[in-house]
C-alpha positions in Angstrom: 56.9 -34.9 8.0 56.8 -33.6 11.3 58.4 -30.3 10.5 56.2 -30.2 7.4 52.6 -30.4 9.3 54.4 -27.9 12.0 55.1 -25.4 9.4 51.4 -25.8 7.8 49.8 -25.2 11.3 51.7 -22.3 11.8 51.4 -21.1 8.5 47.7 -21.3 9.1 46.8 -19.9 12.1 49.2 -16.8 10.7 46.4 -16.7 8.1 43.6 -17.0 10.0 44.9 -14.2 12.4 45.3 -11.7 9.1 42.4 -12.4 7.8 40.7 -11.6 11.3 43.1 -8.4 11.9 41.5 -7.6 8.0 38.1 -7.7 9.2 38.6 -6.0 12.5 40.0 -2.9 10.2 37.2 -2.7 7.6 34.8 0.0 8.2 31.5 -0.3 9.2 30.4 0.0 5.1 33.1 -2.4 4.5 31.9 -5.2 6.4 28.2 -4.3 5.3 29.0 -4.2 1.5 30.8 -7.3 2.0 27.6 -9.3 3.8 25.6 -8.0 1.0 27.8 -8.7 -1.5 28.0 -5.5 -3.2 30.4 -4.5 -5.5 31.5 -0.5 -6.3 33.8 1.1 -8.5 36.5 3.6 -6.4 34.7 6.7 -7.3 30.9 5.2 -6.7 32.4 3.7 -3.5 33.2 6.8 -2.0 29.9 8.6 -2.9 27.9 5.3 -1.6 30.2 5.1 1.7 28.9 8.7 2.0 25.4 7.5 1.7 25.8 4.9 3.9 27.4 7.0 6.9 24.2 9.9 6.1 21.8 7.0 6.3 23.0 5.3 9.5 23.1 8.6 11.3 19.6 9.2 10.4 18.6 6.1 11.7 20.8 6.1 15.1 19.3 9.9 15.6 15.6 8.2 15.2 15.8 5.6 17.3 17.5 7.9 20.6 14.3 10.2 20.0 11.2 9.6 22.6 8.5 10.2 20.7 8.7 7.9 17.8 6.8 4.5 18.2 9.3 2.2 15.7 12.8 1.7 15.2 14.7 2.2 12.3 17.9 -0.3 11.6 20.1 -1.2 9.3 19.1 -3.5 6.1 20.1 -3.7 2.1 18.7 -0.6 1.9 21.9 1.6 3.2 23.4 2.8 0.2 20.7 4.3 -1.4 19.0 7.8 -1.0 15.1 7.8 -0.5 14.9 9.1 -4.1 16.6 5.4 -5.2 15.1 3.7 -3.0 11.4 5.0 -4.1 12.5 4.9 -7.8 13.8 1.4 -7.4 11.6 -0.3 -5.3 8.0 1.3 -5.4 5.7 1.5 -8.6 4.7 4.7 -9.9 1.5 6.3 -8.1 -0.2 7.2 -11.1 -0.4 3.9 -12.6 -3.0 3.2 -10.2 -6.9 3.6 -11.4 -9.7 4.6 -9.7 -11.3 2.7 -6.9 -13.4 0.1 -8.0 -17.0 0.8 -7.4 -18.0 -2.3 -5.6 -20.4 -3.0 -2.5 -18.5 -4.0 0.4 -19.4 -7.0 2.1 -20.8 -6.8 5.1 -18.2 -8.4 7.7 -19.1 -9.1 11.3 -16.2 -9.7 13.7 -17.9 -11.5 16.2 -15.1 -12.0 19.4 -12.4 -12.4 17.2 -9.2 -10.9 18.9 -6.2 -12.1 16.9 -5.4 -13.8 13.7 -1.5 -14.1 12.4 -0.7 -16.7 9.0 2.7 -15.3 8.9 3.6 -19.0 9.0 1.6 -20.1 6.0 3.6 -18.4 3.5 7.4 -17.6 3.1 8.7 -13.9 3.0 10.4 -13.4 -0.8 12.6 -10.7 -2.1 11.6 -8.7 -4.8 15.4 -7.0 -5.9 15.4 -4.2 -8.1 11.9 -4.7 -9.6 8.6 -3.0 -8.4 6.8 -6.2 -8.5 5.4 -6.0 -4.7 2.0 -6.5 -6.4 3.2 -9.5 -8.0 4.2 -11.3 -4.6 1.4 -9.8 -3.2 -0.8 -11.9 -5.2 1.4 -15.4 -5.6 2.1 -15.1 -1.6 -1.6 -14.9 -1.5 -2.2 -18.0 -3.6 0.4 -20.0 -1.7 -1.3 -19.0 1.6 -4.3 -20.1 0.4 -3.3 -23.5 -0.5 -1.2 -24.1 2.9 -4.7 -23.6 4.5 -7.5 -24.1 2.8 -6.0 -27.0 0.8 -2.7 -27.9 3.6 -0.7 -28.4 0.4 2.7 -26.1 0.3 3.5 -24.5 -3.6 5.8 -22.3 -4.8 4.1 -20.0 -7.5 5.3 -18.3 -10.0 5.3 -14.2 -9.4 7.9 -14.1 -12.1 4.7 -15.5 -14.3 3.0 -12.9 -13.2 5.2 -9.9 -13.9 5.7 -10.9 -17.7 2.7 -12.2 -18.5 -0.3 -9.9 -17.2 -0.9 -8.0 -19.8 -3.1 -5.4 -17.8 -0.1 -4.5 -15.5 3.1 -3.1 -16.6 6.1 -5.7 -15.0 8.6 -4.6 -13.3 7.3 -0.9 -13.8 4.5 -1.8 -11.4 0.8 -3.6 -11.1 -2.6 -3.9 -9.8 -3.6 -6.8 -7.5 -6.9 -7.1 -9.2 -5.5 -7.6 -12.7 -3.2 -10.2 -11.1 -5.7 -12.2 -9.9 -8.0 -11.9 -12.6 -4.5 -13.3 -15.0 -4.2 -16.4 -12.4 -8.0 -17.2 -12.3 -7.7 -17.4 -16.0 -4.3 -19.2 -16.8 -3.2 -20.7 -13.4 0.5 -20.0 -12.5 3.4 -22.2 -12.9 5.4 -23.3 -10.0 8.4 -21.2 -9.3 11.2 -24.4 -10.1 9.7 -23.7 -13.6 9.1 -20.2 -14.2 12.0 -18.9 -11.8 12.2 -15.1 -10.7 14.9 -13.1 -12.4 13.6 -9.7 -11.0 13.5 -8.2 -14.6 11.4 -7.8 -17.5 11.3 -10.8 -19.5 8.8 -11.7 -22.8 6.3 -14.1 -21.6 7.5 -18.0 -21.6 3.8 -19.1 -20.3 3.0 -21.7 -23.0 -0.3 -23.9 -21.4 -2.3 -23.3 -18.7 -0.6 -23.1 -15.2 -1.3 -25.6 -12.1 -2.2 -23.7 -9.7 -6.0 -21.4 -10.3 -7.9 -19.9 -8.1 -11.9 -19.2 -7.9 -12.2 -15.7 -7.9 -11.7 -12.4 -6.1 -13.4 -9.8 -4.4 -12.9 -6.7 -2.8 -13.0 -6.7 0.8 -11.7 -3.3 1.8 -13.1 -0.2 3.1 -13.6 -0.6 6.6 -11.4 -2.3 9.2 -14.4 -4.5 10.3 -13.9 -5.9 6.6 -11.0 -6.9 6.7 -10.3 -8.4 9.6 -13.6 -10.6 9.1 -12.0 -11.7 5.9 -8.5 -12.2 7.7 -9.6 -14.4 9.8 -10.3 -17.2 6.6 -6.4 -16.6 5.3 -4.3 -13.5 4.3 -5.4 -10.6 2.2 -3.8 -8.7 -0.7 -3.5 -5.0 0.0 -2.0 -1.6 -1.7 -0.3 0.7 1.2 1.6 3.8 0.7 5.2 2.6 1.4 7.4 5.7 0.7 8.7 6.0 4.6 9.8 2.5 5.0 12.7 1.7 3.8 14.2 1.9 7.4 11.8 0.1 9.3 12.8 -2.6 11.9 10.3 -3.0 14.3 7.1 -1.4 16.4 4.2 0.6 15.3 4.4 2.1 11.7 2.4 5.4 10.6 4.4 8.0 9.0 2.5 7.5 5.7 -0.6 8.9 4.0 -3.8 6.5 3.3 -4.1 7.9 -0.9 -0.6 7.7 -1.8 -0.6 3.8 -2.9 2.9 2.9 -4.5 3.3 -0.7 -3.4 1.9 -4.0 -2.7 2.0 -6.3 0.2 0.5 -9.3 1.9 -2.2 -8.5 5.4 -1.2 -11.5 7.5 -3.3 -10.4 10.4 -3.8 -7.8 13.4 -3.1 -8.5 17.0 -5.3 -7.4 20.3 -5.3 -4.5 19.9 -6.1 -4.4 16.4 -2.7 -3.4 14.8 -2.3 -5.1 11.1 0.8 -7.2 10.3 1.9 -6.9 7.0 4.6 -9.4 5.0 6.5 -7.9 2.4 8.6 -9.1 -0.4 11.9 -7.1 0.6 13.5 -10.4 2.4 13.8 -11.2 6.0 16.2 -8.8 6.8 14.0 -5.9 6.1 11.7 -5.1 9.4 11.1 -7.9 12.0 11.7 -10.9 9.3 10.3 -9.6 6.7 7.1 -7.9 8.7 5.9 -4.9 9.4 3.0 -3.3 11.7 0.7 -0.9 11.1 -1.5 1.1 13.0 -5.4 0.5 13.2 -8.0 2.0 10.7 -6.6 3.1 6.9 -3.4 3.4 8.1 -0.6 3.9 4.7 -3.8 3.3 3.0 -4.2 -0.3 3.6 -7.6 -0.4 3.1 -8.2 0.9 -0.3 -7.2 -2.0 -2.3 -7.7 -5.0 -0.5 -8.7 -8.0 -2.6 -8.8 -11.4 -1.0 -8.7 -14.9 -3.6 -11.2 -17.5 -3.1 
């Protein structure tokens, strides 16, 4: 018996040390493919590893230069060009319609220096599916119920993306039409109406649980929004072509017409920077966040629609 558990221990540890001797001789784009469980073929591995290598040089070359004000790093992102990454992930520009002609509220900020909800709602993943405005606008709905009404949901963006009508799935959306849908029909909760990150035929049957009032428009000036920020967070369109990359600091390298995706304004800090959640998981940017410069900055101030 003795001999047998001997031989077993030894047998073990053996393993253990191959298996750690295998790790230590994986490259770089091994040992990332394998955390994000992705799967190629021989040839696409080679042309991905290629991809890869390009897109971490780019990145390690960014963050040695002096004059940049965020860092770049590494995230599921590495294996595709920009092109992919814009085709995959962002909506189509041109879906978008004109502004709305609306009259802004008038928003007074009165002493207020900060405000940060990053806390009242959780940072999702979208996958494969340009449905940012989709969690833009169930993240925004599960904020407001952590504060206004201190209950925590889960709803349904999956809802969202095959049942609106007025958008176009997984092809891309409007915040506005979203929140019009939800006002109407009320969304599910997410244990029911699960995301898949696909097209899918609508399954809503009755009327959802969770509704909200209305919406408005409460964009155009930074005065605006952060008066409105300060109730709870704020849907928002933003030009997000340039940041697939980003990690962490002060974002800018982006136009304020160009909207291709939708996000969540969480707040702005002292010295009036916005924070941004997005729905490309936590290990995209600082856990899921990103910061913007003051003012219009990637646009963040043309489509800014806040539920009540």
């Amino acid at each position: 018996m003795k001999q047998f558990l001997t031989a077993a221990i030894v047998t073990l540890l053996m393993t253990a040390g191959y298996y750690h001797l295998q790790d230590e001789n994986k490259s770089e784009f091994e040992i990332w493919a394998m955390k994000n469980n992705k799967y190629y073929t021989e040839s696409e591995k080679l042309y991905r590893m290629e991809i890869y290598n390009s897109n971490k040089r780019m990145i390690e070359e960014h963050n040695q230069r002096e004059d940049v004000t965020y860092q770049m790093g590494e995230n599921q992102f590495m294996t595709l060009t920009h092109e992919e990454f814009v085709d995959l992930y962002l909506q189509k520009s041109e879906f978008f319609i004109d502004q709305l002609e609306v009259q802004l509220p008038e928003g007074q900020l009165e002493g207020l220096t900060a405000v940060d909800w990053r806390n009242a709602t959780t940072v999702k993943e979208q996958g494969q599916c340009a449905s940012g405005w989709a969690f833009s606008v169930s993240n925004s709905l599960e904020a407001w119920y952590q504060i206004r009404a201190y209950q925590k949901i889960n709803a349904s963006t999956q809802q969202i993306v095959d049942c609106d009508f007025n958008s176009s799935g997984c092809s891309g959306g409007y915040n506005a039409y979203a929140m019009e849908y939800v006002q109407r029909v009320g969304l599910a909760n997410t244990s029911n109406y699960p995301y898949v990150a696909k097209n899918q035929t609508c399954k809503q049957t009755r009327n959802g649980t969770y509704f909200i009032n209305g919406y408005s428009f409460v964009g155009g000036s930074q005065s605006n929004v952060q008066y409105y920020l300060n109730n709870y967070p704020i849907s928002v369109g933003v030009d997000a072509s340039n940041w697939q990359f980003y990690k962490s600091g002060l974002f800018s390298n982006c136009t304020s017409n160009g909207t291709n995706h939708y996000a969540l304004a969480v707040g702005f800090d002292s010295a009036n920077n916005w924070i941004v959640q997005n729905s490309w998981g936590t290990q995209w940017g600082d856990y899921g966040v990103i910061k913007l410069y003051p003012q219009n900055t990637c646009g963040i101030l043309n489509y800014a629609f806040q539920i009540y």
